[in-house]
C-alpha positions in Angstrom: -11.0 -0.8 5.5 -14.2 -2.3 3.5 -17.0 -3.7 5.8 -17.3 -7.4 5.7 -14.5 -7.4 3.4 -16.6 -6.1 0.5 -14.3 -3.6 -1.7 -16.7 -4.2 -4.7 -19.9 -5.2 -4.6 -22.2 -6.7 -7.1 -23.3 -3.0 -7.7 -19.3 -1.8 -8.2 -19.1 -0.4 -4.2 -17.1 -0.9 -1.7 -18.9 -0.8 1.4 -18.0 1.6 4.5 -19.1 0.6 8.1 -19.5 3.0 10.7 -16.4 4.6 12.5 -14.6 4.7 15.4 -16.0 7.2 16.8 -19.4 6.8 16.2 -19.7 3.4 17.3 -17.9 4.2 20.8 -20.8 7.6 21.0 -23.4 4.4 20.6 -22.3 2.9 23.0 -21.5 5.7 25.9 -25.3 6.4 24.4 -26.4 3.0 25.1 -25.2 2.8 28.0 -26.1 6.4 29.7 -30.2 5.5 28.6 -32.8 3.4 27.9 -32.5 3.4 23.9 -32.0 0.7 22.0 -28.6 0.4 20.8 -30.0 0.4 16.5 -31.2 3.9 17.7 -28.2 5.1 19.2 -26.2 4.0 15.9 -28.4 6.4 14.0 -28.8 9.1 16.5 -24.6 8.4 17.0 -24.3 9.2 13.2 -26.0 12.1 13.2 -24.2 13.7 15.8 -26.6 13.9 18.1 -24.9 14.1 21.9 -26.1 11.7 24.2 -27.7 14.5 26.5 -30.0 15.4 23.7 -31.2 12.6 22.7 -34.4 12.4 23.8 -35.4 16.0 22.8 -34.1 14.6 18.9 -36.4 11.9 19.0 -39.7 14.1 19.4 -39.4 17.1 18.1 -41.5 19.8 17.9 -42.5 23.1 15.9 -42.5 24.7 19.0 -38.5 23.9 19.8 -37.4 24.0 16.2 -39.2 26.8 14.0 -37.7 29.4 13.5 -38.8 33.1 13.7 -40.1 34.0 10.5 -38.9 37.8 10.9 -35.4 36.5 10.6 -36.0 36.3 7.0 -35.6 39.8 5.4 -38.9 41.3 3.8 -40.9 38.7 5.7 -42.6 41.4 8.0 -43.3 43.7 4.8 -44.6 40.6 3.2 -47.1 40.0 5.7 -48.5 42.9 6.2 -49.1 43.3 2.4 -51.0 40.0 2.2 -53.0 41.1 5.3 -53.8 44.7 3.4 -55.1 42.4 0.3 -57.1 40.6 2.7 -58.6 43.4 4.5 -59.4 45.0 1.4 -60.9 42.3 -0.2 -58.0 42.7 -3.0 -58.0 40.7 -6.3 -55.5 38.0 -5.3 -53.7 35.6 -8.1 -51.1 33.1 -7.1 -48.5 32.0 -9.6 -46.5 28.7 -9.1 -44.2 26.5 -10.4 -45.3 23.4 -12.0 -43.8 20.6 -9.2 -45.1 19.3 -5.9 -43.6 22.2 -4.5 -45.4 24.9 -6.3 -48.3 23.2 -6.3 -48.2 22.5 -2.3 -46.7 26.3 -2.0 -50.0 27.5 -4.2 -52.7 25.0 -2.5 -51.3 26.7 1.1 -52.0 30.6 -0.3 -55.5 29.4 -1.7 -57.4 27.4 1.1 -56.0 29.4 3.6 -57.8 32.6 1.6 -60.5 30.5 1.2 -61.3 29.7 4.8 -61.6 33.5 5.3 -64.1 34.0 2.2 -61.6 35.3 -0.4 -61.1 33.2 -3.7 -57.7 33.7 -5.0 -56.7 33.4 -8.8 -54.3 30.3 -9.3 -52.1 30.8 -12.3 -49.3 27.7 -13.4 -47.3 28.1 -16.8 -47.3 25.5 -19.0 -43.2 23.7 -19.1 -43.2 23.5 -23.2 -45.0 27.0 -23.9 -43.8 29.2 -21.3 -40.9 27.3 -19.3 -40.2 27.4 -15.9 -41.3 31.0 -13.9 -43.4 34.2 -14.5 -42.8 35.9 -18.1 -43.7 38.6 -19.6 -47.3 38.2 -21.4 -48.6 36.3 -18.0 -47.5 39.2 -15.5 -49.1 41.8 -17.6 -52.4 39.7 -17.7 -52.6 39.0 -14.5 -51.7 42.8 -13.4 -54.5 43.8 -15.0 -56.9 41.9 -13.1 -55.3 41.7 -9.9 -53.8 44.1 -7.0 -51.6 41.4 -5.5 -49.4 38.6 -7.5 -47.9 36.5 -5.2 -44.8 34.1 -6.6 -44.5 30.9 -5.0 -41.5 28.4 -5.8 -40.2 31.1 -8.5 -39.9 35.0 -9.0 -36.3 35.8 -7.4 -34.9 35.8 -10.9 -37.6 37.6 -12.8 -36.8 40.9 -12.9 -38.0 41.9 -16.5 -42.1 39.6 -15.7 -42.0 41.7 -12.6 -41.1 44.9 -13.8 -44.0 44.0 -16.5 -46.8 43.5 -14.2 -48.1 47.2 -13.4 -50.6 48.5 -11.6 -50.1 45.1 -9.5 -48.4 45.0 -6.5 -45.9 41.4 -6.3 -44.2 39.2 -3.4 -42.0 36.7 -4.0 -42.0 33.6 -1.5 -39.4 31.2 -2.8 -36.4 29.6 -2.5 -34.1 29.7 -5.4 -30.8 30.6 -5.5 -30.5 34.3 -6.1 -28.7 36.9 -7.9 -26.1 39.7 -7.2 -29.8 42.3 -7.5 -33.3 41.3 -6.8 -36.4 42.3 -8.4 -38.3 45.8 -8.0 -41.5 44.7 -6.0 -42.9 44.8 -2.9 -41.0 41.8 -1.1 -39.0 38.7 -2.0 -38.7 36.4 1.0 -36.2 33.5 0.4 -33.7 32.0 2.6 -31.4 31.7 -0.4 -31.3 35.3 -1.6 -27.3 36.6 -1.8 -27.8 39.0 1.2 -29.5 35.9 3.6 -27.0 33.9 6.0 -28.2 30.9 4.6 -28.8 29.2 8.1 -32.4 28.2 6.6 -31.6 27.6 3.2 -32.8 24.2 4.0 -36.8 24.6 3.9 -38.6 24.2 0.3 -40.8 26.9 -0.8 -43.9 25.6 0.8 -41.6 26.1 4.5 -41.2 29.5 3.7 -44.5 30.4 2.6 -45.7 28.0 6.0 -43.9 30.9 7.7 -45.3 33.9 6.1 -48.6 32.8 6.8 -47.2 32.0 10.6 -46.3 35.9 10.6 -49.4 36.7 9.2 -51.5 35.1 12.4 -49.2 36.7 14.4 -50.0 39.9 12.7 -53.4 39.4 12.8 -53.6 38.0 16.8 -51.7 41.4 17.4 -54.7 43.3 15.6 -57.1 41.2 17.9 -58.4 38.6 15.2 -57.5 35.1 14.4 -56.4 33.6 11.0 -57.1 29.6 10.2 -55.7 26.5 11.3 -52.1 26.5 10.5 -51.0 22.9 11.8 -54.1 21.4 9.6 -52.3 22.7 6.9 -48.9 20.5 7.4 -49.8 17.8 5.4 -49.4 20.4 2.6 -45.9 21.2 3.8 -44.5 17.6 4.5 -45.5 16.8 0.8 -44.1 19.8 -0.6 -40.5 18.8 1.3 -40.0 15.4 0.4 -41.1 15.5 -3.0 -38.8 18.6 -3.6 -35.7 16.6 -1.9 -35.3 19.2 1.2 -32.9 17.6 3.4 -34.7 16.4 6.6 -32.7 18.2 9.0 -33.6 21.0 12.1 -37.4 22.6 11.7 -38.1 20.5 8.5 -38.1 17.4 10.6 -40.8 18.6 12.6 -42.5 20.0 9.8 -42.9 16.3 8.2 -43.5 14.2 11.1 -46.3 16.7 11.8 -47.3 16.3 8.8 -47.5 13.1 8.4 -49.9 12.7 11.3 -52.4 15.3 10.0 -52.0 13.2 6.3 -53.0 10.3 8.2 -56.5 12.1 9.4 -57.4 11.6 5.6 -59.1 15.0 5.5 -57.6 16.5 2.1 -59.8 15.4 -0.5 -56.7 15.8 -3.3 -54.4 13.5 -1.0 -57.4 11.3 0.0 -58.0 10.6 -3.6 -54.6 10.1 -4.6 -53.5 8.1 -1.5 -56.3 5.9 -2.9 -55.2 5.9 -6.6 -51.9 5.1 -5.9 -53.4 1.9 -3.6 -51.5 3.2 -0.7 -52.3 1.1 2.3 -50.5 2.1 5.2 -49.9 4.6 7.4 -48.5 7.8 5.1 -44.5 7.4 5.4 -41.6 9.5 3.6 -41.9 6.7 1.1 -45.5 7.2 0.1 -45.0 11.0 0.0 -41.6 10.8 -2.6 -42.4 8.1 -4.3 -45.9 7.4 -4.6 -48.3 10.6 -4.6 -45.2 13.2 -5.4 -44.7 11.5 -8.9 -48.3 12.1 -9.4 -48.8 15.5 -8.0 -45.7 16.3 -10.6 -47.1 14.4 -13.7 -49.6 17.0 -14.8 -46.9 19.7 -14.7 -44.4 17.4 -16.4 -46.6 15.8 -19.9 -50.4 17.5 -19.0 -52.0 20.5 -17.6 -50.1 22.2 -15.5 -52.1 23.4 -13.1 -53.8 19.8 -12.1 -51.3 19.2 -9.4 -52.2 22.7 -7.6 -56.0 22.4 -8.2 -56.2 18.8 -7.2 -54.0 19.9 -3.9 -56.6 23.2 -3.2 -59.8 21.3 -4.2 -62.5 21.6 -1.1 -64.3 18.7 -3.0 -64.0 15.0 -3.0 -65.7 14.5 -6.5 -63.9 16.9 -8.1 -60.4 15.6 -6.3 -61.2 11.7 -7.7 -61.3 13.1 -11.1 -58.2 14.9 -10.9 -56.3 12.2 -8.8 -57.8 9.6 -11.6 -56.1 11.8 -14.3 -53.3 12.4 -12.5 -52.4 9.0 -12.3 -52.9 8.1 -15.9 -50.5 11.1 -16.3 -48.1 9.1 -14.3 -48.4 6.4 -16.7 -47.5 7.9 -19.6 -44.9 9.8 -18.2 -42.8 6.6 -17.0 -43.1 5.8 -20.9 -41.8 8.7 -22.1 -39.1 8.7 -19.4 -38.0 5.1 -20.2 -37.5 5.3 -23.7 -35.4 9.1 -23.0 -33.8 7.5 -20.2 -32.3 4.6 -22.4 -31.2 7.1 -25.0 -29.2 9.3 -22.7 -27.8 6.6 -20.8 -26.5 5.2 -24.4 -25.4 8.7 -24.9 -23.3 9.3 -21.9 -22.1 5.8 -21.5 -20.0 6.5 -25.1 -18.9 10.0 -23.8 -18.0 8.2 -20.6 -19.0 8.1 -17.1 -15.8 9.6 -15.4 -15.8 13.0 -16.6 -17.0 15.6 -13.9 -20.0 16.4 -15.9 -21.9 13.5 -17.2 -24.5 14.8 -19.9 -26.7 14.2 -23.0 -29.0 15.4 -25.5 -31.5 14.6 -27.8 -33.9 15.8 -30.3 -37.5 16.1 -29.5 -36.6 14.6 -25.6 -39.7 15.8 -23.6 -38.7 18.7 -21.0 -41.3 17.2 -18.7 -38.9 14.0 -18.0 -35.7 15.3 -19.1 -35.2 16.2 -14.6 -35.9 12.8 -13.8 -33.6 11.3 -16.5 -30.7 13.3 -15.2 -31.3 11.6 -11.3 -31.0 8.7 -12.7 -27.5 9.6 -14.6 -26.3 11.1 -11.7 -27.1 7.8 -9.8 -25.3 5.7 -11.8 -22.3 8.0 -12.5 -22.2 9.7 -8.9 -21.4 12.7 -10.7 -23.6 15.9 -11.7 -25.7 15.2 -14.3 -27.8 17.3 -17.5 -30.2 16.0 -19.8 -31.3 18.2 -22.3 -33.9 18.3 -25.0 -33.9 20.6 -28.0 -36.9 21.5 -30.5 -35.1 23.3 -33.0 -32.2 25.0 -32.2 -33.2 26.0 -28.6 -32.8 22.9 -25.5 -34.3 22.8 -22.1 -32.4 20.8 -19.7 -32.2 19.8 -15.9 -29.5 19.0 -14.3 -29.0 17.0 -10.5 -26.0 17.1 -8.6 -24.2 15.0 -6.2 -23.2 15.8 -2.6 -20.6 19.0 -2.1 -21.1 20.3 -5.5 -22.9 23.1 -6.0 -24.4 22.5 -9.9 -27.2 26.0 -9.1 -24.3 28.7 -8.8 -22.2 26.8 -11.5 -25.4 27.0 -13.9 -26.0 30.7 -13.0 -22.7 31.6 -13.2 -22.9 29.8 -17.4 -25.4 32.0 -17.9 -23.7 35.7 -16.9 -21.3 34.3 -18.8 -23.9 34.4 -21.8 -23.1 30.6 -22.6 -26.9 29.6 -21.5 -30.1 31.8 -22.8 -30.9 31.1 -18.8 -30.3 29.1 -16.0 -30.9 28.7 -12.3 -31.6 26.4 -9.4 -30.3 25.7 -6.2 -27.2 23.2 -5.1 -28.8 19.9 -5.8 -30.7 20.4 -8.9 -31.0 23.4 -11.7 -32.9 24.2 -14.9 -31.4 25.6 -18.4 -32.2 26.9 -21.5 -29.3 26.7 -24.5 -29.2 27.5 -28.1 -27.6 24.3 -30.3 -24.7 26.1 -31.0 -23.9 27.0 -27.6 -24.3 23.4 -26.7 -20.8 21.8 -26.6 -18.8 24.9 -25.2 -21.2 25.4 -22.3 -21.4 21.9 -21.5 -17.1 21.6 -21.3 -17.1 25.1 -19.0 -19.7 23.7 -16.3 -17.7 20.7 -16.5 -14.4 22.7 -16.0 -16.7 24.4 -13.0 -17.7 21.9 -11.5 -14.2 19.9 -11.9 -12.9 22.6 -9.5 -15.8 21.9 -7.1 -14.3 18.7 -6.8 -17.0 16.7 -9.0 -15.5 13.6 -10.9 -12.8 12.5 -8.4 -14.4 9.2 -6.9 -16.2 6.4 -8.5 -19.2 4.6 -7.7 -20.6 6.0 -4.1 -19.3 4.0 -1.7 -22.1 2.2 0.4 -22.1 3.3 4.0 -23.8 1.3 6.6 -24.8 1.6 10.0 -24.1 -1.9 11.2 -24.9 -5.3 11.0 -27.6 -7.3 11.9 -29.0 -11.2 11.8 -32.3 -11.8 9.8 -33.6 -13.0 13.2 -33.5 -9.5 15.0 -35.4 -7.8 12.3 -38.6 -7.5 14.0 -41.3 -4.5 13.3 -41.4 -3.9 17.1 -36.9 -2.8 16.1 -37.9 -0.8 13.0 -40.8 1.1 14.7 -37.6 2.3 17.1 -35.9 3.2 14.7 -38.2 5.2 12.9 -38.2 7.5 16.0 -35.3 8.9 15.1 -36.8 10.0 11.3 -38.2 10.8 9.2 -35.8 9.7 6.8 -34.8 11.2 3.4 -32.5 13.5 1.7 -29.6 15.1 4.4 -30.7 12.2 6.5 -30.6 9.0 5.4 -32.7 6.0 6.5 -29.9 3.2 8.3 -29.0 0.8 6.0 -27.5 -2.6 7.7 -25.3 -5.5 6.6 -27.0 -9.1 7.0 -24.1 -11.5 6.7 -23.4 -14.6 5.3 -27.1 -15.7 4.2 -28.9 -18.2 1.5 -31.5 -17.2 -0.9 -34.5 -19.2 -0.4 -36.6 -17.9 -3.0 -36.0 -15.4 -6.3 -38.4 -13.7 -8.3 -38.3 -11.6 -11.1 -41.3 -8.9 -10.6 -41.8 -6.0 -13.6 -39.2 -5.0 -15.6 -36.4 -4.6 -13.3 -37.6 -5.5 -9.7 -36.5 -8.9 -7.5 -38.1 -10.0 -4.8 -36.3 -12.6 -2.4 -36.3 -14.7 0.5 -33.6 -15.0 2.8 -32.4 -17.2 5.6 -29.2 -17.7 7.9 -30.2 -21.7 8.0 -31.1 -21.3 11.6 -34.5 -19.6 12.5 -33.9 -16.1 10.8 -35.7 -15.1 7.9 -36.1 -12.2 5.9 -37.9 -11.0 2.9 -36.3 -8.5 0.8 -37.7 -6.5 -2.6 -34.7 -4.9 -4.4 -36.0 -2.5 -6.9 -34.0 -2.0 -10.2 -31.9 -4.5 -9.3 -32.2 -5.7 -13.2 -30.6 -2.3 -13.9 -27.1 -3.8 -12.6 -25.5 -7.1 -12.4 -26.7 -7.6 -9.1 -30.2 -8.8 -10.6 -29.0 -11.6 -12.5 -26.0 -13.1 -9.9 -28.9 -12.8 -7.6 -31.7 -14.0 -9.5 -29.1 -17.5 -10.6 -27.5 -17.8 -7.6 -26.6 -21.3 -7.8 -26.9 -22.2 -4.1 -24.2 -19.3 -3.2 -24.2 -17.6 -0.1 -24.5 -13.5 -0.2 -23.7 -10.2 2.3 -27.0 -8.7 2.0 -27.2 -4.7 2.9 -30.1 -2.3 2.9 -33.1 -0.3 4.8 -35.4 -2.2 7.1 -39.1 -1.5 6.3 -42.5 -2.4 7.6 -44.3 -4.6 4.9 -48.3 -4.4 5.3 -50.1 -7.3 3.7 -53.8 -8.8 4.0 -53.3 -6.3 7.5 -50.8 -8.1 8.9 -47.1 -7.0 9.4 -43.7 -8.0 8.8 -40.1 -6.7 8.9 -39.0 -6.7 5.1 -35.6 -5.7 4.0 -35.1 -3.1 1.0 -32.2 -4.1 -0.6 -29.7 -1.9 -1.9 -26.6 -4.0 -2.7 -25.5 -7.4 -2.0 -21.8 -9.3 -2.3 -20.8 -12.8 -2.3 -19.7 -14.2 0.7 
């Protein structure tokens, strides 16, 4: 039965309240200890059991890392890095060009550098060489090097590995993997074929966190002492937001961690680019996806590749203000380029239609550094798995994002045993490709006849599921500071969204593009503010925006709003109804 009576929204949802059960396991919760009954909701949804409760709401590295020898090759791995280190080896570091390479690369290269070694950082350009190591790169670096380590990529790249002799390589990534794995020395990721996949969840900066974990053990067992790991979080909590790693068992800890050490402001690259992007709060899972990630990724996606990784490594603040300036122009652009491809595909796939289990498009000259971000926002409108591609000549690159339940990674990889793709690869939620012109039609109808069987196409728009309701009056920070206890929030665990019922709009303003910003009331004493962003990009903007007096069900996320230094509750809206 729809919540509030809402089956269709001014977005096209129908909106869910919580169940039976979990609002009676609230309650027993409520009632069995001190926490506030918003907290139990979310702690009741996540299926947390009363007993545990307060162990959930602080948790720890201690509690929740795992061992990082119950990855396979992580021991061999290790001690291989600890050999280079010892013998003052020739060192390079290849990434990937995202947050998470970058945060994966910045990890390896101050933590050699706090022990006097100055490793070699090495990021391939997205248009020249595509995503991983290849062939020319490996053999370069192999001849200047003893040690390659691959961070964020490698478990694929059999033939680049093979090419790279007379150098030793590791692998530290997480990637789906293949039926075989490369020839070299190790290749530590929770997502390999042989792996249980119980810690599939961490991004490639977790696993190479653990390495180097294994690595002080190795070296307290030898009597000496490596650097300050948990300084090194702030590293790790960026990489695992920005790269959409659900927020569930160690990575939690790893982020709220994380978070405290990014609020120390002693990175010079996140100092600089907290400042650049005008953040003015306390770092949140907010700031790190939406604000300093898209910045971080900009210089892989339309400029140098490597700025992200440098600017995250840099030891100095002059050279990090430079980089974060650059960055940030970057940014700029990028949004451009992604609004005008964005508009395109949306055209593109609207005409093919929106209910097929596959939603895709492609266009000439589309830049690959956007075309990832282009298919998020498909696959958010759809709620299906979603490619974008861009071809130059007769070869495309695309990227692809997936929805829930539907694995789009093995789907890809299976397209390209089938030789339908030139390559392809990725992990559940989101996947690269490469496809000749003429392959372009037939591969896109098979992944859709994959993913069909997956289950992909069967619902409409998402339905909106919320947590409960609440009055505008209740909203206070003192509420959302409880319920932030039981974050952070982001992908595999949602931030509660709640219902406010039944209110006016007081005041409506269009802000950018797309953006509104409101003011509600209940015509008693409760007010709220609320900023719904893109809400120009549905109907919802302009019922909203002429209202005409009408009354509205309001429902999304409860935020803290800092302005002038001064605090206030302020709702993020994700959907509204009339009443």
């Amino acid at each position: 039965m729809s919540y509030l009576g809402v089956s269709t929204s001014l977005t096209g949802r129908q909106w869910v309240g919580p169940s039976i059960e979990v609002e009676r396991a609230a309650e027993m919760m409520a009632q069995s200890s001190d926490l506030p009954a918003s907290v139990c909701q979310v702690l009741a949804r996540r299926g947390v059991p009363a007993m545990e409760a307060k162990g959930f709401l602080a948790p720890t590295l201690k509690e929740l890392l795992p061992d990082p020898r119950s990855m396979k090759d992580m021991e061999v791995a290790a001690a291989r890095f600890l050999q280079a280190v010892r013998d003052r080896e020739r060192i390079a570091v290849f990434a990937d060009y995202d947050v998470d390479g970058g945060s994966s690369a910045a990890l390896l290269i101050v933590w050699l550098r706090e022990i006097g070694l100055q490793a070699t950082l090495y990021v391939p350009d997205r248009i020249d060489e595509g995503y991983g190591p290849n062939v020319p790169a490996m053999q370069a670096l192999a001849r200047d090097h003893d040690l390659i380590i691959c961070v964020d990529c490698g478990t694929l790249s059999h033939e680049p590995i093979a090419a790279a002799k007379g150098a030793d390589v590791i692998v530290l990534d997480h990637h789906l993997g293949g039926e075989t794995l490369p020839d070299c020395v190790a290749v530590v990721n929770p997502n390999r074929q042989d792996e249980s996949g119980d810690l599939g969840y961490f991004c490639a900066a977790g696993v190479v966190f653990l390495m180097l974990v294994e690595a002080g053990r190795q070296m307290r067992d030898a009597g000496a002492t490596g650097p300050n790991l948990m300084a090194m979080l702030d590293l790790v909590a960026l990489a695992t937001v920005a790269d959409v790693a659900p927020l569930i068992e160690a990575n939690r800890a790893l982020v709220r961690q994380g978070l405290k050490v990014m609020a120390q402001r002693q990175r010079p690259g996140l100092v600089a680019l907290a400042d650049v992007s005008r953040m003015d709060a306390q770092p949140s899972t907010y700031h790190l996806g939406f604000l300093l990630g898209p910045r971080v990724n900009a210089g892989g996606r339309i400029g140098k590749a490597d700025l992200g990784a440098r600017l995250l490594s840099t030891d100095s603040m002059v050279e990090a203000e430079a980089m974060a300036e650059r960055l940030d122009e970057l940014n700029r652009e990028r949004r451009d380029i992604e609004n005008a491809v964005r508009a395109a595909a949306m055209e593109q796939a609207e005409e093919r239609g929106l209910e097929a289990p596959l939603v895709w498009a492609a266009g000439e000259g589309w830049h690959p550094g956007v075309v990832g971000i282009v298919s998020s926002r498909l696959k958010e409108a759809a709620n299906r798995p979603a490619v974008v591609i861009g071809f130059d000549g007769d070869e495309g690159k695309g990227s692809g994002r997936s929805v829930s339940g539907v694995d789009l990674g093995a789907s890809i990889q299976r397209l390209a045993a089938e030789g339908l793709l030139v390559k392809g690869g990725g992990h559940k939620m989101a996947a690269g490709l490469t496809v000749m012109r003429d392959q372009l039609e037939p591969a896109m109808e098979r992944l859709s006849e994959l993913l069909a069987k997956q289950g992909a196409g069967q619902g409409g728009p998402a339905d909106l599921k919320l947590d409960g309701m609440l009055m505008p009056g209740a909203a206070t920070v003192d509420l959302i500071e409880q319920i932030e206890q039981a974050g952070p929030f982001g992908a595999g665990a949602p931030a509660p969204r709640y219902a406010l019922p039944d209110l006016s709009i007081r005041f409506a303003k269009r802000v950018g593009e797309s953006h509104l910003k409101l003011s509600l009331s209940d015509g008693l004493s409760g007010g709220i503010d609320a900023i719904a962003f893109g809400a120009f990009d549905t109907a919802m903007g302009d019922r909203l925006l002429n209202h005409g007096g009408a009354r509205f069900h309001f429902a999304g996320r409860l935020e803290i709003n800092t302005w002038g230094g001064r605090q206030s509750a302020q709702l993020r809206l994700d959907d509204a109804a009339e009443a």
